[in-house]
N, CA, C and O atoms as a GROMACS GRO file, in nm:
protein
  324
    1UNK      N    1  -1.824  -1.371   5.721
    1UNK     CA    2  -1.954  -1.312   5.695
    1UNK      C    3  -1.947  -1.215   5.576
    1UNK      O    4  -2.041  -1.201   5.499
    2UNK      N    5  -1.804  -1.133   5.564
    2UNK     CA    6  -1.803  -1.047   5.462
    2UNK      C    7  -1.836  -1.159   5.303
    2UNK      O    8  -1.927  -1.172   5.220
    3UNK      N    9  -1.746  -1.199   5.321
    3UNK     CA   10  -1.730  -1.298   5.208
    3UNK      C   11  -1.865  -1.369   5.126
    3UNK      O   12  -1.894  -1.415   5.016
    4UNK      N   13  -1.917  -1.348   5.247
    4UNK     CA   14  -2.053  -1.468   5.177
    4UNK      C   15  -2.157  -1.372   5.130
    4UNK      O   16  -2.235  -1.414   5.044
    5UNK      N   17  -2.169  -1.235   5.179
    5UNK     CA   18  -2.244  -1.103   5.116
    5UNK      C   19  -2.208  -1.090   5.037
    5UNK      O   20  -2.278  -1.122   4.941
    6UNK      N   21  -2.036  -1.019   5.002
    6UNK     CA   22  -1.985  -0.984   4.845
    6UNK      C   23  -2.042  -1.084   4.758
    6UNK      O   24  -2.109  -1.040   4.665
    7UNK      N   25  -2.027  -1.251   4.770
    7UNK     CA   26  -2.049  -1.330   4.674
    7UNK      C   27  -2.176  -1.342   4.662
    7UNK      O   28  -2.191  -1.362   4.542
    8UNK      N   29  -2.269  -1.343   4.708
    8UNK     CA   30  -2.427  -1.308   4.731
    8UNK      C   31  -2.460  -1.199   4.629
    8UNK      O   32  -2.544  -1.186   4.540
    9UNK      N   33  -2.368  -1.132   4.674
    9UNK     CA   34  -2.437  -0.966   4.610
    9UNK      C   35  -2.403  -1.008   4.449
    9UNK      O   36  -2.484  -1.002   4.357
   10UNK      N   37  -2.233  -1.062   4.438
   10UNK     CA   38  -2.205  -1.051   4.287
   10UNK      C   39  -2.294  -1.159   4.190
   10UNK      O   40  -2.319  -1.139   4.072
   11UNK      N   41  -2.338  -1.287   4.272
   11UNK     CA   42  -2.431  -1.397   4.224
   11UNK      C   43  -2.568  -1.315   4.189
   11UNK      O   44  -2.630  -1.328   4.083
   12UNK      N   45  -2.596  -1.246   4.274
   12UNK     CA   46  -2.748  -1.157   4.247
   12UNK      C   47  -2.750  -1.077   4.131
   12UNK      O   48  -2.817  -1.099   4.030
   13UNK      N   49  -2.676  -0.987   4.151
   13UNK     CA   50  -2.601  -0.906   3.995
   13UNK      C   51  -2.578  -0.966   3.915
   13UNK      O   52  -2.623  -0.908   3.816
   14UNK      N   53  -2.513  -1.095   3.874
   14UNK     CA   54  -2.502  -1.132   3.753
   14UNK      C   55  -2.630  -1.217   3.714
   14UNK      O   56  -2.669  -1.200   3.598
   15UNK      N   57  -2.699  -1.302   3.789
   15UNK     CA   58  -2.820  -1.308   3.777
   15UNK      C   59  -2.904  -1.214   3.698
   15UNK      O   60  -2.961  -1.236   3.590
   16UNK      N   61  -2.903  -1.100   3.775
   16UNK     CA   62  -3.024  -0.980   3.741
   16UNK      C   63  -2.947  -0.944   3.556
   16UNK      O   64  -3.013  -0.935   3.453
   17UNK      N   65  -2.840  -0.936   3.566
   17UNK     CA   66  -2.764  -0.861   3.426
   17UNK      C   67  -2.823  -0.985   3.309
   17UNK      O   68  -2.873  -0.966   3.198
   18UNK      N   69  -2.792  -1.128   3.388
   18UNK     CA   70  -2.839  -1.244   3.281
   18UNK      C   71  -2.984  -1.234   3.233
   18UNK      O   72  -3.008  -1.230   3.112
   19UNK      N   73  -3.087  -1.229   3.328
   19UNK     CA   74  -3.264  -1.245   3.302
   19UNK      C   75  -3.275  -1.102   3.215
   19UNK      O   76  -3.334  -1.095   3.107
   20UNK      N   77  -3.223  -1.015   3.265
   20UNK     CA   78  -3.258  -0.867   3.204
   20UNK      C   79  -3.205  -0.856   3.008
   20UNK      O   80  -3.257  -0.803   2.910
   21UNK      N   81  -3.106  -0.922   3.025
   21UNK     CA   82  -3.015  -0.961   2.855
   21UNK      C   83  -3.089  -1.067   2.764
   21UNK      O   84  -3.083  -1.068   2.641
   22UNK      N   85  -3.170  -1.169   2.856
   22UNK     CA   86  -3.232  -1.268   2.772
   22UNK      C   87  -3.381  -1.242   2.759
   22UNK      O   88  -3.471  -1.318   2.721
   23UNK      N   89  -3.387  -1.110   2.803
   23UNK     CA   90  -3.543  -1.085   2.834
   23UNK      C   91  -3.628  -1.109   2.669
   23UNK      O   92  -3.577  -1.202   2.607
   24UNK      N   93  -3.737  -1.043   2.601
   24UNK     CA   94  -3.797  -1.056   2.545
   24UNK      C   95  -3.720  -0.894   2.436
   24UNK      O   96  -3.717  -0.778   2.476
   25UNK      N   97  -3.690  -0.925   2.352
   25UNK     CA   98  -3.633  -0.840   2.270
   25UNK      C   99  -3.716  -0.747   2.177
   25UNK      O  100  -3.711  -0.772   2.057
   26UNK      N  101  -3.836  -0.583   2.247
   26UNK     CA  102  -3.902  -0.557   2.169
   26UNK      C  103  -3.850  -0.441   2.131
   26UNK      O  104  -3.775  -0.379   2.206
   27UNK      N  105  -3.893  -0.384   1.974
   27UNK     CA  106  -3.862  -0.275   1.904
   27UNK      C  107  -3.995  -0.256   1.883
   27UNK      O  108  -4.079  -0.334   1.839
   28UNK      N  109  -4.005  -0.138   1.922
   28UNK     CA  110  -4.139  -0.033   1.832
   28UNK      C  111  -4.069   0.060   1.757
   28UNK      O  112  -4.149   0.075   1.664
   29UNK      N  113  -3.972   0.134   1.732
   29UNK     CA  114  -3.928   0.215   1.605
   29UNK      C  115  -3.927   0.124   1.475
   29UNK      O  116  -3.892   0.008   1.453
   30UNK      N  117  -3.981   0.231   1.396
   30UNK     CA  118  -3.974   0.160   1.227
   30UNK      C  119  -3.892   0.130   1.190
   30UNK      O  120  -3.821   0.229   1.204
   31UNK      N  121  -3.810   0.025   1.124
   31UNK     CA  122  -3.695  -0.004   1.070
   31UNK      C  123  -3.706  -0.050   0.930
   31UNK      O  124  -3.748  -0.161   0.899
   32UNK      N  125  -3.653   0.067   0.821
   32UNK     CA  126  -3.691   0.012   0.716
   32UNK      C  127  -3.610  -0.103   0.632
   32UNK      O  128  -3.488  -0.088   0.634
   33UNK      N  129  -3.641  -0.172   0.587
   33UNK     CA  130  -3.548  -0.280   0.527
   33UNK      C  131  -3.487  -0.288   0.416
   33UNK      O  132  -3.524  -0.234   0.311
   34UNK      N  133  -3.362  -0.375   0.436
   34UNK     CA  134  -3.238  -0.316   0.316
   34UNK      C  135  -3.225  -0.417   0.222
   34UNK      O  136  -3.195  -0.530   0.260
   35UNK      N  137  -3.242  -0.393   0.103
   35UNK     CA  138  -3.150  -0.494  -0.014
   35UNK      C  139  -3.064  -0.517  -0.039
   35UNK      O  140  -2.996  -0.451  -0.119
   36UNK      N  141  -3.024  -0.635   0.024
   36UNK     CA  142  -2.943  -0.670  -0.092
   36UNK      C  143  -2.950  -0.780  -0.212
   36UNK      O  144  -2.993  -0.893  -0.230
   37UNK      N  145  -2.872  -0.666  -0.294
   37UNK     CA  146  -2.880  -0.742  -0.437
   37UNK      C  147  -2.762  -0.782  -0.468
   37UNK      O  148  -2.675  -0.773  -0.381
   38UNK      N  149  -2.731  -0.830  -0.582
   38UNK     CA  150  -2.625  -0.922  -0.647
   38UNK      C  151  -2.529  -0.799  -0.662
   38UNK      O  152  -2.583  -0.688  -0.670
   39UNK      N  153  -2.383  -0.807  -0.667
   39UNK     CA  154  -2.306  -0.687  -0.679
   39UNK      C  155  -2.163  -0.756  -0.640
   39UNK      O  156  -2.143  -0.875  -0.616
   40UNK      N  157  -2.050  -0.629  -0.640
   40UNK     CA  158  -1.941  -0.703  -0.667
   40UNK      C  159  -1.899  -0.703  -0.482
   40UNK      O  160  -1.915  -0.613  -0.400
   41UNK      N  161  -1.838  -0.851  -0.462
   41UNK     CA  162  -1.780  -0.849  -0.334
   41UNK      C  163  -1.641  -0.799  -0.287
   41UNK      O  164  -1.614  -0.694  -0.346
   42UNK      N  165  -1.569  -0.827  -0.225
   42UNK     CA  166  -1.420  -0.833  -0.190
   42UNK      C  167  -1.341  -0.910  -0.239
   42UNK      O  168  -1.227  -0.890  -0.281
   43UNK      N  169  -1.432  -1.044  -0.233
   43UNK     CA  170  -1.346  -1.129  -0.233
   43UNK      C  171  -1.354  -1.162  -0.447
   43UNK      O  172  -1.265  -1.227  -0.502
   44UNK      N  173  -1.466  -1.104  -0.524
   44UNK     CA  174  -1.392  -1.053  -0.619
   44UNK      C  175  -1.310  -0.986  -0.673
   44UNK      O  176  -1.238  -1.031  -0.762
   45UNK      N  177  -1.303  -0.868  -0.631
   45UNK     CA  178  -1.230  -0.783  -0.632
   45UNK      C  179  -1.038  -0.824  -0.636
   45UNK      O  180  -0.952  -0.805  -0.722
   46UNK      N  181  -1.033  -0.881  -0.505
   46UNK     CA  182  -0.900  -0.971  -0.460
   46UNK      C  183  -0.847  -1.059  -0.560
   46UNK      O  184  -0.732  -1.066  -0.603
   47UNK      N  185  -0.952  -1.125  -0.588
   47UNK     CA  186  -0.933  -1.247  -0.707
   47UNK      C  187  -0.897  -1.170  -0.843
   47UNK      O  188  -0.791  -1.196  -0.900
   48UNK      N  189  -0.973  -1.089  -0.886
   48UNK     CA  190  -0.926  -1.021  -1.022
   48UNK      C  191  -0.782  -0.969  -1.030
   48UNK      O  192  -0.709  -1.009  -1.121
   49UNK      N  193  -0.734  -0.872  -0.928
   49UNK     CA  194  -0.645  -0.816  -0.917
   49UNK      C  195  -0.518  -0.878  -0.921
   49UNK      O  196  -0.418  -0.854  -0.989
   50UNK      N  197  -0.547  -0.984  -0.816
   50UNK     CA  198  -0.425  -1.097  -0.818
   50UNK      C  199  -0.433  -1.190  -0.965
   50UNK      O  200  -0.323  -1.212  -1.015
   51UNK      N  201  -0.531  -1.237  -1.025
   51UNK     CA  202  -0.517  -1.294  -1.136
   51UNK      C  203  -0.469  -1.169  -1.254
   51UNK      O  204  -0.407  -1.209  -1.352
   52UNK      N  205  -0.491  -1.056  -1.244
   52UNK     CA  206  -0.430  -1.010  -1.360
   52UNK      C  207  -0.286  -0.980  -1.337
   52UNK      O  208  -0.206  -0.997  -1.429
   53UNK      N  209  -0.242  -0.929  -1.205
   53UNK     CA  210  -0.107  -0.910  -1.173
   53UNK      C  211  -0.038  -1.037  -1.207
   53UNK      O  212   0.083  -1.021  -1.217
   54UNK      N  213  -0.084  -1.177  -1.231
   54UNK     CA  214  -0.038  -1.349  -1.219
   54UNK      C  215  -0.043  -1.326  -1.360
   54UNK      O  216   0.064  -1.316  -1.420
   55UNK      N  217  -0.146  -1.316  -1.419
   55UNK     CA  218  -0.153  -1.341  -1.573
   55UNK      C  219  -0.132  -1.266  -1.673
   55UNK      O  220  -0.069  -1.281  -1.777
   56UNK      N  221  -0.196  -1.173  -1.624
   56UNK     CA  222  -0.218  -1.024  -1.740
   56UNK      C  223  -0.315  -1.067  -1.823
   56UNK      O  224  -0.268  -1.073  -1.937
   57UNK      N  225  -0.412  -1.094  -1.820
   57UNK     CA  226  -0.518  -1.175  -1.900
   57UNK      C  227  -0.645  -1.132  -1.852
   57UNK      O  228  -0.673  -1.144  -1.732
   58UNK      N  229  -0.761  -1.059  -1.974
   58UNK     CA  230  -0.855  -1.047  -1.918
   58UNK      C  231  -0.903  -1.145  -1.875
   58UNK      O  232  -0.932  -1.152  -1.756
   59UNK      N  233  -0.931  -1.281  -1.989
   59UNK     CA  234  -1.053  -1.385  -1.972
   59UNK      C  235  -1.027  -1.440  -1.851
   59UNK      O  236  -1.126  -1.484  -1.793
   60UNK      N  237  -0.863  -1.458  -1.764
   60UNK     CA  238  -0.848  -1.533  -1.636
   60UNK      C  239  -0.923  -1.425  -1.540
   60UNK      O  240  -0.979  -1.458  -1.435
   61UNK      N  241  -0.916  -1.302  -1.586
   61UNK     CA  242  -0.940  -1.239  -1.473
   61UNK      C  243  -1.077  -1.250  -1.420
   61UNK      O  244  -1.105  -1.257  -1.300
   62UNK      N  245  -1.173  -1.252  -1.532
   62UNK     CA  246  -1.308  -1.273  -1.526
   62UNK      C  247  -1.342  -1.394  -1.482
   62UNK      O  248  -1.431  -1.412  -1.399
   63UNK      N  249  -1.269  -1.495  -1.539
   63UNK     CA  250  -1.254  -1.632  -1.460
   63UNK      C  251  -1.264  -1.631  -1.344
   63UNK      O  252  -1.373  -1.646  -1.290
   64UNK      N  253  -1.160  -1.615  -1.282
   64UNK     CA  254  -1.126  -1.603  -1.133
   64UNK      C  255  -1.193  -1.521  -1.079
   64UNK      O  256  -1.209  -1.541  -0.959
   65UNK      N  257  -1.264  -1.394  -1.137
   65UNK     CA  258  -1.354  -1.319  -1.016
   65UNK      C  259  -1.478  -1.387  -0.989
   65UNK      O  260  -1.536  -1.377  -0.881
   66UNK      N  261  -1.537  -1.488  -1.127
   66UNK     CA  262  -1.596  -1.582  -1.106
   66UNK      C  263  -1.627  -1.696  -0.955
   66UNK      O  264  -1.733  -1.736  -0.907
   67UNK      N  265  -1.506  -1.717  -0.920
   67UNK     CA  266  -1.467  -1.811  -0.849
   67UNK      C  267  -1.438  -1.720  -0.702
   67UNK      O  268  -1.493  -1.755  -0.598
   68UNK      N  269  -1.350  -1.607  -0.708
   68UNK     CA  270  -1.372  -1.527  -0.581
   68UNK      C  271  -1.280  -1.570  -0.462
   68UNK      O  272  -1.161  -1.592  -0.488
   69UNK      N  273  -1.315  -1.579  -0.364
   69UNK     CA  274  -1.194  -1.638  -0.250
   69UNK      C  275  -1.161  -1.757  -0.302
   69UNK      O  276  -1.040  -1.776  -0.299
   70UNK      N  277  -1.228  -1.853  -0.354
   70UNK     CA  278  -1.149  -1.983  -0.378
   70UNK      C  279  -1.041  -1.963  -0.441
   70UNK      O  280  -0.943  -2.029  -0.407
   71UNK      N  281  -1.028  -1.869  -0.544
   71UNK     CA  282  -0.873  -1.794  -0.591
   71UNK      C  283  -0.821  -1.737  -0.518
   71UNK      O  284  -0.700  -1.754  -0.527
   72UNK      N  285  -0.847  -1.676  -0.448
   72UNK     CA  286  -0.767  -1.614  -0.390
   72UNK      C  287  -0.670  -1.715  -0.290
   72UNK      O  288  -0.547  -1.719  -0.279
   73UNK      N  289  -0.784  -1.799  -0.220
   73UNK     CA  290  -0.695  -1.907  -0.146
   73UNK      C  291  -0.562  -1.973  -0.206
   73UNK      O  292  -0.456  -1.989  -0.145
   74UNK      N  293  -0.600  -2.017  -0.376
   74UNK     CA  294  -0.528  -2.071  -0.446
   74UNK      C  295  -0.414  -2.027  -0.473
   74UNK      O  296  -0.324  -2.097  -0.518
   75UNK      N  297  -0.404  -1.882  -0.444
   75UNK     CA  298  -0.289  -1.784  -0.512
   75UNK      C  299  -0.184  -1.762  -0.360
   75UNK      O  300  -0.068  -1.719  -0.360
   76UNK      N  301  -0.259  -1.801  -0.250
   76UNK     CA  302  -0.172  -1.775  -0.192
   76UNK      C  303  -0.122  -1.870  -0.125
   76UNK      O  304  -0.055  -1.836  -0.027
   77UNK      N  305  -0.133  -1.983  -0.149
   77UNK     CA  306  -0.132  -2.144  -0.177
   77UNK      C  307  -0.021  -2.209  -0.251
   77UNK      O  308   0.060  -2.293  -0.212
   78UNK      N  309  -0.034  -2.151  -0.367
   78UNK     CA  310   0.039  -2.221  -0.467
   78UNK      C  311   0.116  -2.076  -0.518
   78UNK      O  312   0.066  -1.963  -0.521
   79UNK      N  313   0.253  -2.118  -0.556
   79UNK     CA  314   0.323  -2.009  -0.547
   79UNK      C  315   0.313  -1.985  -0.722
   79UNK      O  316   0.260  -2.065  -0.799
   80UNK      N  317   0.379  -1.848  -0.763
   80UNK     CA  318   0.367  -1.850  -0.922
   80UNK      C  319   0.512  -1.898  -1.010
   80UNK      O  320   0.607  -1.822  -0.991
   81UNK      N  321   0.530  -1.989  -1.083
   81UNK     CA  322   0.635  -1.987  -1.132
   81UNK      C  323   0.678  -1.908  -1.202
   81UNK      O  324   0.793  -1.920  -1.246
   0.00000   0.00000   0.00000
């Protein structure tokens, strides 16, 4: 008899925690909204650094920040001779 209450009770509870989480999601505070604009990422950043430490070259560097993680993948991919 214990058994079938605890599991009752914990089925009810997670129930109630589920309907209450999927409920209807309202905000009334103002939330003002953010831009974003074009700007430099990480994964430029990564790419430049490693292409100039590889090359010493501006134009690769600009190259490659161009391109962004796909360099970066490449660099750590392919080893440097």
């Amino acid at each position: 008899m214990q058994k079938k209450t605890g599991k009752r009770m914990f089925c009810s509870i997670f129930i109630l925690l589920l309907l209450t989480s999927c409920g209807p999601d309202v905000h009334y505070a103002y939330v003002q909204p953010v831009y974003y604009g074009p700007g430099v990422g990480l994964g430029t950043i990564i790419a430049v650094v490693i292409s100039w430490s590889r090359n010493r070259s501006i134009l690769w560097a600009i190259i490659h920040g161009i391109l962004g993680w796909l360099y970066v993948i490449y660099a750590i991919l392919v080893p440097k001779k």
